[in-house]
Steps between C-alpha positions, in 0.01 A plus 500: 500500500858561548712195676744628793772307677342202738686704775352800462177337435493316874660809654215712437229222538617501888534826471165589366344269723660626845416834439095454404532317864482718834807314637709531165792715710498256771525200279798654334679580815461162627624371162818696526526448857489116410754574224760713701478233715571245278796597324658703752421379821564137411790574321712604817458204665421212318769619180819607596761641302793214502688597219548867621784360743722478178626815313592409161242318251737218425476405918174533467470260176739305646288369778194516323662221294636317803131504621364373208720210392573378871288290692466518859530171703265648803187527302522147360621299791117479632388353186784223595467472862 
């Protein structure tokens, strides 16, 4: 018995398993519906691009940086109040 990648291995478990099924096609569209969704969709408005306001990389590291080793006041001052 040869051993193949784990990958390859679940890919065609699913994929031998959707297709002896009489909705196999539908189940896959509704998986990549689901995915499209996902990673796309979501991505426009929950994850917007900040950094593409700056033009050079150093701008961009630059407030990465500032972002990272600054703390903001606002999203403590309940923990004080």
């Amino acid at each position: 018995m040869e051993r193949r990648n784990v990958f390859y291995r679940v890919f065609m478990f699913y994929k031998e398993g959707f297709q002896s099924k009489t909705l196999g096609r539908t189940l896959w569209a509704i998986i990549l519906i689901k995915l499209f969704i996902m990673f796309a969709v979501l991505k426009l408005f929950f994850f917007p691009s900040v950094l593409g306001q700056y033009d050079t990389d150093e701008e961009k590291c630059e407030q990465v940086i500032k972002n990272f080793t600054t703390v903001n006041q606002e999203d403590y001052a309940a923990d004080y109040d």
